[in-house]
PLY file of the C-alpha trace (Angstrom):
ply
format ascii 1.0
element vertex 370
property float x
property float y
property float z
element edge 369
property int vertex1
property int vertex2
end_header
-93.96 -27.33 -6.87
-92.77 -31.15 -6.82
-89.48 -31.57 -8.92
-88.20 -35.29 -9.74
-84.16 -34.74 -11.13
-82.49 -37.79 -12.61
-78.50 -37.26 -12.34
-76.61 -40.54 -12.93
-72.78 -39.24 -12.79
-71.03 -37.09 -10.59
-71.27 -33.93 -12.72
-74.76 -34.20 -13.10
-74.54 -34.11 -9.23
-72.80 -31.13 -8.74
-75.01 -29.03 -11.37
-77.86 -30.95 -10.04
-77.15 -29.56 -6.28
-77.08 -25.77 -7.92
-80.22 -25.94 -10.33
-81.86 -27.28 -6.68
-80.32 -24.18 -4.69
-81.48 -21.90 -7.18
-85.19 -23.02 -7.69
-85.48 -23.16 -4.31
-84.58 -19.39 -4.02
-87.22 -19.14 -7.39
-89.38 -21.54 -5.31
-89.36 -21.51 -1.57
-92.12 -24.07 -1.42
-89.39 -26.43 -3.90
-89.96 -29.67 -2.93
-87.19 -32.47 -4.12
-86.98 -36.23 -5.16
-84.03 -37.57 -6.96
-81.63 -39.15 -8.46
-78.21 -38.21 -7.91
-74.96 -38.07 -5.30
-74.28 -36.29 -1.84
-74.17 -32.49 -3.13
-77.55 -32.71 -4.07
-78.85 -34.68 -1.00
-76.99 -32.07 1.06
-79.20 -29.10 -0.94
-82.71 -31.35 0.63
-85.11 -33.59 -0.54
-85.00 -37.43 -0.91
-82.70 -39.46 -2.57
-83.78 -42.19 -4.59
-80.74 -43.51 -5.87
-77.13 -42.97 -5.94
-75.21 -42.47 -8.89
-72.88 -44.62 -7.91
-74.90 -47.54 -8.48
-76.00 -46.43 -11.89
-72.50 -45.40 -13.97
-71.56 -48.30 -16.27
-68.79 -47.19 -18.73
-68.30 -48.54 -22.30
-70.90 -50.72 -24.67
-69.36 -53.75 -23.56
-69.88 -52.84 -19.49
-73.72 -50.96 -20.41
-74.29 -54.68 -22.19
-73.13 -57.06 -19.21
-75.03 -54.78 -16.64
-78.46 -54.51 -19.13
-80.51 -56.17 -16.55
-79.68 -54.03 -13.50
-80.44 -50.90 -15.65
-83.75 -52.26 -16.92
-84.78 -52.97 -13.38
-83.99 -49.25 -12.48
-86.10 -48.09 -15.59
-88.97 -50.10 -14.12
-88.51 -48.68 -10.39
-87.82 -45.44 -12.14
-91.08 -44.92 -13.82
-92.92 -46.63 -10.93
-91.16 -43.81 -8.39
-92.11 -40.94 -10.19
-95.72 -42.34 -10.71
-96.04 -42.61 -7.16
-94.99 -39.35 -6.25
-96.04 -37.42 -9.13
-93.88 -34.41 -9.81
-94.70 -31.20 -11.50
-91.80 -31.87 -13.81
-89.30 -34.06 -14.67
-85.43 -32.43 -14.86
-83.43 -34.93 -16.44
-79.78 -33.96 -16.16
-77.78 -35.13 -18.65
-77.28 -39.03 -18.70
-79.14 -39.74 -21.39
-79.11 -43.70 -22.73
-81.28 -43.52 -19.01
-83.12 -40.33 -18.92
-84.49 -40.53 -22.74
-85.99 -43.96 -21.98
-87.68 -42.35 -18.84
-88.58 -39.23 -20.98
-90.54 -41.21 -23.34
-92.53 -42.75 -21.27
-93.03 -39.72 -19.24
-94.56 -37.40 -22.79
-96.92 -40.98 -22.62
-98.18 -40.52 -18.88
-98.18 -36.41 -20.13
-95.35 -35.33 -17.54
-93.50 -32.22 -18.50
-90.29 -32.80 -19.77
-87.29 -30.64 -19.26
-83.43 -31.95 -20.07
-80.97 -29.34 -18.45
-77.39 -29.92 -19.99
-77.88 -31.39 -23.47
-77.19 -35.14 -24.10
-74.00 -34.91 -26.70
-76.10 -36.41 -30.10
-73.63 -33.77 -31.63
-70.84 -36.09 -31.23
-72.95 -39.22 -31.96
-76.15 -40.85 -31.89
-77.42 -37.67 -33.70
-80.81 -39.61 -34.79
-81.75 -39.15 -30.90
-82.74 -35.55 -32.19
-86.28 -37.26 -33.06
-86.81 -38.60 -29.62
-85.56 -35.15 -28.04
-88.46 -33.42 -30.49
-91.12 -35.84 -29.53
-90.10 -36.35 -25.86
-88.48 -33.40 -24.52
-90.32 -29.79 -23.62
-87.70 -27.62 -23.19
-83.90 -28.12 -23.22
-81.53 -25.77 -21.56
-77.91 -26.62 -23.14
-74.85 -25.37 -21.65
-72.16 -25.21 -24.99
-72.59 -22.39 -26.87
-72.31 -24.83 -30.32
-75.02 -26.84 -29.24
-77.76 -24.20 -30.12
-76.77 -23.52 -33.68
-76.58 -27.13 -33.84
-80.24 -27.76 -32.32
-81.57 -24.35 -33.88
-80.35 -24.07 -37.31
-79.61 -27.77 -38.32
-82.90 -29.42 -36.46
-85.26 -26.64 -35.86
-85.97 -27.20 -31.96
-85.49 -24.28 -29.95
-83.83 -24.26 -27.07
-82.69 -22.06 -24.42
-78.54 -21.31 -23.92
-77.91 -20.73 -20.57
-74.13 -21.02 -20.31
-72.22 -22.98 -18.30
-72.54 -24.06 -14.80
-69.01 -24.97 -13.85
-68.19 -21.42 -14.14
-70.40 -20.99 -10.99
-69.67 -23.95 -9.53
-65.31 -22.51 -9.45
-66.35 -18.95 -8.34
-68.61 -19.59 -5.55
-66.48 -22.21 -3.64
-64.37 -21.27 -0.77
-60.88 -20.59 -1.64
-57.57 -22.28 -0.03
-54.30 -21.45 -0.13
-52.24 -23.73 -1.14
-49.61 -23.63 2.34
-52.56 -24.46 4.15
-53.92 -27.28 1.25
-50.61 -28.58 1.88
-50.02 -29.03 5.24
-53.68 -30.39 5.67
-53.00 -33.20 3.55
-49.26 -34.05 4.11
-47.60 -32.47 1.34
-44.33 -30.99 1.00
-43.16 -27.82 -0.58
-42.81 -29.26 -3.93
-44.70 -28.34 -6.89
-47.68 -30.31 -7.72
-49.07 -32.35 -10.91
-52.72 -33.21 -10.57
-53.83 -36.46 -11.41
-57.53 -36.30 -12.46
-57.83 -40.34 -13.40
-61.95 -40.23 -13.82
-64.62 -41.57 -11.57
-65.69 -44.91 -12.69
-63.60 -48.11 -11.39
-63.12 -49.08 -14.70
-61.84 -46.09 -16.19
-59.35 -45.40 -13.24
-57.79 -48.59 -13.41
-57.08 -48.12 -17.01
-55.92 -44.41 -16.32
-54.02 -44.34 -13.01
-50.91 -46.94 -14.02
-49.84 -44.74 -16.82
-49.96 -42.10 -15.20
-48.48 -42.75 -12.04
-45.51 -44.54 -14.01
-44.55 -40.51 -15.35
-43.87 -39.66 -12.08
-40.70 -41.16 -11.59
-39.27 -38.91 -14.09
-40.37 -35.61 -12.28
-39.07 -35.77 -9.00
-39.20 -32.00 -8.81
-42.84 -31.99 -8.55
-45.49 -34.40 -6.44
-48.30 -36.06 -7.92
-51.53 -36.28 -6.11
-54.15 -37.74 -7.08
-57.43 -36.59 -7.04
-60.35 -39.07 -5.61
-63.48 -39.20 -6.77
-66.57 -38.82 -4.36
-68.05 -42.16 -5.46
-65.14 -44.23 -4.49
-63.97 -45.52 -1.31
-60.44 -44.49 -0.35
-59.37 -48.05 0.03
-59.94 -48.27 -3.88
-56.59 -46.24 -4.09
-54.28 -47.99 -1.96
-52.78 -50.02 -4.29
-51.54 -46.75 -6.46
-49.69 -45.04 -3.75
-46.50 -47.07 -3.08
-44.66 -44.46 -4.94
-43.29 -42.24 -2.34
-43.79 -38.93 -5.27
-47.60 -40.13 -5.53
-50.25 -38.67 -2.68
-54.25 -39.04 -2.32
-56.51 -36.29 -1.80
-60.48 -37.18 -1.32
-63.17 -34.97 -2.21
-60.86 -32.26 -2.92
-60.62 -31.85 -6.39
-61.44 -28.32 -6.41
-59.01 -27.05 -4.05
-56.00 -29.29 -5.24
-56.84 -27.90 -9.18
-57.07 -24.37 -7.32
-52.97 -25.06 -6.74
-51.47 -27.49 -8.93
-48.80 -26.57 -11.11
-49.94 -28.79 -14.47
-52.65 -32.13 -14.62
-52.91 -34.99 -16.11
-56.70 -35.36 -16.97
-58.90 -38.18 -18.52
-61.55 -36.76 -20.98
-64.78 -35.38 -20.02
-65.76 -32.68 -17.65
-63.01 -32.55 -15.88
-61.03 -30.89 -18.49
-63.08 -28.33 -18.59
-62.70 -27.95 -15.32
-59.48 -28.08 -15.10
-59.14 -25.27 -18.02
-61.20 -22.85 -15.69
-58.75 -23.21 -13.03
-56.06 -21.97 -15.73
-54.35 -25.25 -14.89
-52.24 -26.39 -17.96
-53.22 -30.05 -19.28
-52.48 -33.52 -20.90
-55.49 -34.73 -21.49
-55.64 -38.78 -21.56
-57.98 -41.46 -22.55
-58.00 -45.50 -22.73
-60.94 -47.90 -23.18
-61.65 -50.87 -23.75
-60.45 -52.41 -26.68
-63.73 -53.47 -28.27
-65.38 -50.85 -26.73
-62.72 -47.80 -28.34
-62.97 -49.39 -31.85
-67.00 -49.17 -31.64
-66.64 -45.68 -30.82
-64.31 -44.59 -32.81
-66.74 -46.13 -35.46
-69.76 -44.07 -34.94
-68.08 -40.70 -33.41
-67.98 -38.17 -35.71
-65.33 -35.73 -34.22
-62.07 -33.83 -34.58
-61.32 -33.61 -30.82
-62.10 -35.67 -27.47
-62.06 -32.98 -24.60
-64.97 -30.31 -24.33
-61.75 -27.49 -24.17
-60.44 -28.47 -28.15
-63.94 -28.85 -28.95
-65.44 -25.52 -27.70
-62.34 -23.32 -28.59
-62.29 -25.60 -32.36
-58.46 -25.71 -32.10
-55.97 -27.98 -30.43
-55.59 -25.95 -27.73
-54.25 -28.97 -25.35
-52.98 -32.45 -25.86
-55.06 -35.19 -26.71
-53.40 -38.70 -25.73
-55.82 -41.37 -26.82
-55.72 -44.90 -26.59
-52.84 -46.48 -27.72
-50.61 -42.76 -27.80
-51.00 -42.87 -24.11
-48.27 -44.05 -22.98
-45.47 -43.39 -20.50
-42.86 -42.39 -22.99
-45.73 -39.61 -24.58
-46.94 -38.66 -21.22
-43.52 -37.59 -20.39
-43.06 -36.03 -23.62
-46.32 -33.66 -23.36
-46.37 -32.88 -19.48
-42.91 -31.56 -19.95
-44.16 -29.38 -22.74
-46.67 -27.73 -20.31
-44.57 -27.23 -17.87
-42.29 -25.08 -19.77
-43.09 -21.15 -19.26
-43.57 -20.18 -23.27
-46.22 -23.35 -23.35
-48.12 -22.17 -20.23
-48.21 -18.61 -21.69
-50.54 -19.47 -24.55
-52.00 -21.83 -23.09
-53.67 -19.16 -20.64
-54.94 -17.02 -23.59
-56.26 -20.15 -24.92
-58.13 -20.37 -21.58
-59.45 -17.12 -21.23
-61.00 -17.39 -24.69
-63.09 -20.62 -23.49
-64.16 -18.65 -20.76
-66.22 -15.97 -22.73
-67.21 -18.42 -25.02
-69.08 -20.40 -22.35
-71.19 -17.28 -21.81
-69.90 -16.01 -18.01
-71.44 -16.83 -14.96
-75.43 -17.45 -13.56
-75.99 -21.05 -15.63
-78.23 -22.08 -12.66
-80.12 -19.27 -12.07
-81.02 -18.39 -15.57
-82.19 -22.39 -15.77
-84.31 -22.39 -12.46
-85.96 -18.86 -13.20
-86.85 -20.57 -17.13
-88.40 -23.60 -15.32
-90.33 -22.14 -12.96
-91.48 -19.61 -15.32
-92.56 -22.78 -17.81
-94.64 -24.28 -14.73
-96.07 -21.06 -13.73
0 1
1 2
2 3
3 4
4 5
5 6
6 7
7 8
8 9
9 10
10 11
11 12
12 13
13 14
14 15
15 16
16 17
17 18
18 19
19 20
20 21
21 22
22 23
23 24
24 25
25 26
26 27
27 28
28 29
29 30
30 31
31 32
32 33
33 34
34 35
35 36
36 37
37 38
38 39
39 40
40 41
41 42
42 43
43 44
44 45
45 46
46 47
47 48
48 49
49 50
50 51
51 52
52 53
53 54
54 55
55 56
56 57
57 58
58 59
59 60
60 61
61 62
62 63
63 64
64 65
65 66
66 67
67 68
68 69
69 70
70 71
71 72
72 73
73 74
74 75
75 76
76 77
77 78
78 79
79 80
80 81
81 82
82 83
83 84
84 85
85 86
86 87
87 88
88 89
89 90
90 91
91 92
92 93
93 94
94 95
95 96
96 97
97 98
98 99
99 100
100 101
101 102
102 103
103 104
104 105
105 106
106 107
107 108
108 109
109 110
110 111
111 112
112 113
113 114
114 115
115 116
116 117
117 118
118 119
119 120
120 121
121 122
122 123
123 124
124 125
125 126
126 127
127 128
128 129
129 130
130 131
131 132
132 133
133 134
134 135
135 136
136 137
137 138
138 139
139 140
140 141
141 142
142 143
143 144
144 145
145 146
146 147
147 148
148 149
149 150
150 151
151 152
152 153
153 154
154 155
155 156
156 157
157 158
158 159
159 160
160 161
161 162
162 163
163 164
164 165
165 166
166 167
167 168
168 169
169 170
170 171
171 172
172 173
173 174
174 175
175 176
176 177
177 178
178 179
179 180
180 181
181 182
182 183
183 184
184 185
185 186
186 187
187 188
188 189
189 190
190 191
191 192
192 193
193 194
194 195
195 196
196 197
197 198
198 199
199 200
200 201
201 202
202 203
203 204
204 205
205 206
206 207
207 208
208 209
209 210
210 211
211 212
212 213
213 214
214 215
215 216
216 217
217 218
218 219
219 220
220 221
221 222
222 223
223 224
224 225
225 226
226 227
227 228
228 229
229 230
230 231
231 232
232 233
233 234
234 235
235 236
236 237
237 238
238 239
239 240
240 241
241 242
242 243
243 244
244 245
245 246
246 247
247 248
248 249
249 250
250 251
251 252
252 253
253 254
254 255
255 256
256 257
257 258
258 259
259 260
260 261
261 262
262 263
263 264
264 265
265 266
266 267
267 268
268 269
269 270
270 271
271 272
272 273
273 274
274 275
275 276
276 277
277 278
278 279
279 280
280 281
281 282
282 283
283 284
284 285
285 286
286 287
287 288
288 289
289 290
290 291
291 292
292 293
293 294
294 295
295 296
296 297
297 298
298 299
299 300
300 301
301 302
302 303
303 304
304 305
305 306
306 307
307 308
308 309
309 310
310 311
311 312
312 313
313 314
314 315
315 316
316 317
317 318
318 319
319 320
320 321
321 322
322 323
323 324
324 325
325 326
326 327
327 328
328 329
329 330
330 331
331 332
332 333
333 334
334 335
335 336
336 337
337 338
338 339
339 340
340 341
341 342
342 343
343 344
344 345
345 346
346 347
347 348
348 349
349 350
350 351
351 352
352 353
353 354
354 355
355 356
356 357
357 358
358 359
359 360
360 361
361 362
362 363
363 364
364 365
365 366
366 367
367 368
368 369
């Protein structure tokens, strides 16, 4: 079978790169063309596009970069025509992949969408497109079915969460050996988890860095993400507490002490490491008071939001700050915090439905084309 995958974000890479290892073991004769990052171009197959050249952050950035992503919708459809793919697997990313899958239910493609786009929080009207558009949808928060189920009547298929899968299969370090192999002392650490799109790291980074000072106990390091270049960092490590890991963000969660996390996946992530959290968030002005306009939710991060209780700290726009940083990170490092925090954890963890997210996916789309 020919499969065409359309990841535009570094998650989407990493559960991209698994749903590809598992249909090939479904499929031996799997044959790959996508769009995505290095995990999945290390799995095989040909790359299209990276997603670095695709994530644009905010209305205001999506609207000064409109004509870049309307000529990738163009080579897009164009691409897939060319090669013509059994299916279409459109990971997540959805102001891109729901303008592809529309025109794909024209050209009669099949359309599968494996990790749900989140219309829960907003946009909810997509839920017509997703009905006309979309074959089957594999979603990966156990909420999201009673949502698509019982309040829009379009079955889908709960397959539970990949990250799980993702944390238990990778090698494990220790963290002597994680420290020595990147320079660190014996010192505690605090993860910094600042995002992976330029714009969103700038905005995260200073705040966070500035805490530092105040916990000299402990080292920061800061986690890098795979789409930027090293150099990008530079400027945020003349604080002699403050170190740079790249590509490591695994292994340095696997250790550290606390984080400091901007919203999205990585606080889930960071949750399934049992790593107690702050987590942080600051857009851009116009763009934050648009979405806090049209986003219809109690909580920001997926671990609040699963477990429907404050679980950690949310520090959003203008509450994250130094002074509040400081506040909260010292709350998590105290022992009777951490405590509850762990049961908090292990609850998310069965709610997320336990491991095999990619293999129960690749064995229902192969079944579908067979």
């Amino acid at each position: 079978m020919k499969y065409y995958l359309i990841a535009g974000e570094a998650s989407g890479d990493l559960h991209g790169s698994n749903l590809m290892k598992a249909l090939k073991k479904e499929d031996p004769d799997a044959d790959f063309r996508f769009w995505g990052g290095d995990l999945m171009k290390a799995v095989g197959g040909t790359e299209v596009k990276h997603y670095r050249d695709l994530a644009f952050m905010g209305f205001l950035e999506v609207v000064l970069n409109l004509r870049t992503i309307l000529k990738n919708i163009s080579f897009c459809k164009k691409d897939i025509e060319d090669y013509k793919p059994d299916v279409l697997i459109f990971i997540d990313y959805p102001g891109f992949n729901l303008r592809i899958a529309k025109w794909a239910r024209e050209k009669g493609y099949r359309t599968h969408f494996y990790i749900s786009p989140q219309i829960w929080a907003w946009k909810e009207g997509r839920i017509k497109d997703i009905k006309r558009d979309i074959d089957e949808m594999y979603v990966i928060l156990p909420f999201e079915k009673e949502f698509y189920e019982e309040k829009h009547h379009f079955p889908v298929h709960f397959v539970g969460h990949p990250l799980i899968d993702a944390i238990y299969t990778r090698k494990q370090v220790t963290p002597e050996a994680f420290k020595k192999e990147n320079g660190l002392d014996e010192r505690p650490i605090v993860a910094l988890l600042p995002g992976s799109r330029k714009q969103e790291i700038k905005k995260m980074l200073e705040i966070m860095i500035s805490a530092a000072k105040y916990f000299t106990e402990y080292q920061f390091v800061i986690a890098g993400a795979p789409s930027q270049e090293v150099s990008f960092y530079q400027p945020y490590l003349t604080n002699q507490n403050v170190h740079f890991v790249a590509n490591k963000t695994y292994d340095l969660l696997s250790i550290a002490n606390a984080a400091l996390v901007t919203s999205g996946t990585a606080t889930l992530e960071t949750a399934l490491f049992k790593v107690p959290q702050v987590v942080c968030y600051k857009g851009g002005r116009i763009s934050y008071e648009i979405a806090k306009r049209v986003i219809n939710l109690e909580y920001i991060s997926l671990v609040n939001l699963i477990l429907n209780k404050p679980a950690v700290k949310e520090l959003i726009q203008t509450d994250f700050t130094v002074k509040n940083v400081k506040e909260e990170l010292s709350k998590i490092l105290d022992p009777y915090t951490r405590a509850t925090l762990f049961l908090d954890y292990y609850d998310l963890e069965i709610a997320l439905g336990g491991r095999g997210a990619s293999k129960k996916t690749a064995k229902l789309i192969y079944g579908a084309l067979k």
